[in-house]
N, C-alpha and C positions, 0 to 999 in steps of 0.2 A: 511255538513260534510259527507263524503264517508262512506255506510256501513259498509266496511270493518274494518276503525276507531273506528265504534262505538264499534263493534265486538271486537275489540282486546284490548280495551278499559273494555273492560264486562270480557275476559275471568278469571280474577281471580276469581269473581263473580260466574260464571259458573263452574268455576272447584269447587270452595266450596260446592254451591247448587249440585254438582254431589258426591259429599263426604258424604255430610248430607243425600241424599238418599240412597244411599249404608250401609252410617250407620245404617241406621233403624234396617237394618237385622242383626244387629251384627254382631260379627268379626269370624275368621276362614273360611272366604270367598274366592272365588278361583278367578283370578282376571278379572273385567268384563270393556269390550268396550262399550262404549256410540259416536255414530256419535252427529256434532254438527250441526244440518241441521237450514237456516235461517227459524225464524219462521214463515213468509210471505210465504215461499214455503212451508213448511209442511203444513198449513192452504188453503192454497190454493188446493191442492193434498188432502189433510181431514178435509173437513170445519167441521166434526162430531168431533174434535177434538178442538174447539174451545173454550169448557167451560176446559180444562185440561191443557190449557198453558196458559201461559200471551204472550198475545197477540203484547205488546208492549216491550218484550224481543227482541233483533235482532236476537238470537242463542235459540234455545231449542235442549237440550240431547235428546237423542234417544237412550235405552238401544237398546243393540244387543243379537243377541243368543249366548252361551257360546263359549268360546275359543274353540280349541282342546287341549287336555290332552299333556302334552309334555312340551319343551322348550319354553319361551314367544315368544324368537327372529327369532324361526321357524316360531312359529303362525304368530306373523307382517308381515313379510317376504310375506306371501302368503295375506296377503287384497290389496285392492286396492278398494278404494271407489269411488263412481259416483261422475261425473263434480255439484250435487244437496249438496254435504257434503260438509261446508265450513272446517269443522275441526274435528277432533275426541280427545274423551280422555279415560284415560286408567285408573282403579283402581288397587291397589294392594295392598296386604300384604307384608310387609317387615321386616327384623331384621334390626337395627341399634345399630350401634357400636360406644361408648363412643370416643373422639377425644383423636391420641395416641392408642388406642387398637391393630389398626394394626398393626402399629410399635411393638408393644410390645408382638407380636405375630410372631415376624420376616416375617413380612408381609402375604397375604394370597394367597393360590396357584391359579395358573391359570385354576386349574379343577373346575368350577363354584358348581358342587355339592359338592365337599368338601371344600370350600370355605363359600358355604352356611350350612355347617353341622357344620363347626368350628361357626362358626357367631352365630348358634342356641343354640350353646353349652356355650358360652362367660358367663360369671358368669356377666356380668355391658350391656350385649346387652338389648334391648330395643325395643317390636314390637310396630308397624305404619301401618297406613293406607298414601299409598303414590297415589296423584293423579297425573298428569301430562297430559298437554290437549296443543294440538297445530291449528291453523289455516293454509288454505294453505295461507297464503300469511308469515309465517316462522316466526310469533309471539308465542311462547311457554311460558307455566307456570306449576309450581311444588306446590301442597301444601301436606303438612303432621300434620297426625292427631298422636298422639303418644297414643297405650291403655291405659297408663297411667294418661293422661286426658281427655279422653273419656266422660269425663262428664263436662267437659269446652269449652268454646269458643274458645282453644287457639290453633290455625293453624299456622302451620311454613310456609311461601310460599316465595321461591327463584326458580328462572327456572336454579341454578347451584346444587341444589337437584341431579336430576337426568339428565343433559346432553345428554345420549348416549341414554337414551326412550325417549326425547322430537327428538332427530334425527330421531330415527325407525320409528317413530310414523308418523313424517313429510315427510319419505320416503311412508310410505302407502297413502298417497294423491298424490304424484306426476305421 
């Protein structure tokens, strides 16, 4: 079977394990890039890194240095990762809005900060920790932790989550 397969085969996997790490530090996190380099070429590049991964993962995260301060979709815009990164994914905090909310808000404006100030303000919103992790070869996943269960097992994971960050995201590898 093609790496590649096994790799996109795993990413749900991978995006959890990138969740649960980020978790540890608690929430009000600002939100953090991890590349997904294969673990055969990290190992190979830092055999000193050998006792810190599972060796027999195809993909090991790679936290990165922080975003810049600003817009997300400015930050993405400007990476561009090495032909060694099979994929990257992205952590965030997010408000989520009850199904019906918007509507019942007579929709939300197209100024993304007042958009996200109404959202934060919603009397039924709902914060999350939202992942979304893509490979280049154009396999994308979503999962969401809600702080509400923060202390459960219980992950939402569809790649129709979030869409337009599994695209940004898959544009920084091309």
């Amino acid at each position: 079977m093609p790496e590649s397969s096994v790799a996109a085969r795993t990413l749900p996997r991978i995006a959890r394990e990138v969740e649960e790490f980020v978790a540890t530090a608690g929430w009000d996190q600002a939100p953090q890039l991890f590349a997904l380099v294969p673990t055969a070429t990290l190992l190979a590049g830092q055999p000193q890194l050998a006792d810190q991964v599972d060796a027999d993962a195809p993909l090991t995260p790679v936290a990165q240095e922080a975003l810049p301060e600003g817009e997300l979709d400015v930050a993405l815009a400007g990476i561009e990762w090495p032909a060694a990164v099979a994929g990257c994914a992205l952590v965030q905090e997010i408000v989520v809005l009850p199904p019906g909310a918007e509507e019942g808000l007579g929709g939300l404006p197209d100024d993304s900060d007042a958009a996200r100030r109404i959202a934060a303000e919603h009397p039924e919103r709902s914060e999350a920790r939202l992942v979304a992790a893509v490979l280049r070869e154009g396999v994308g996943v979503c999962t969401l932790r809600l702080r509400a269960h923060d202390d459960s097992d219980e992950i939402i994971e569809n790649p129709e989550l979030a869409p337009n960050l599994l695209r940004a995201l898959l544009a920084t590898l091309s």
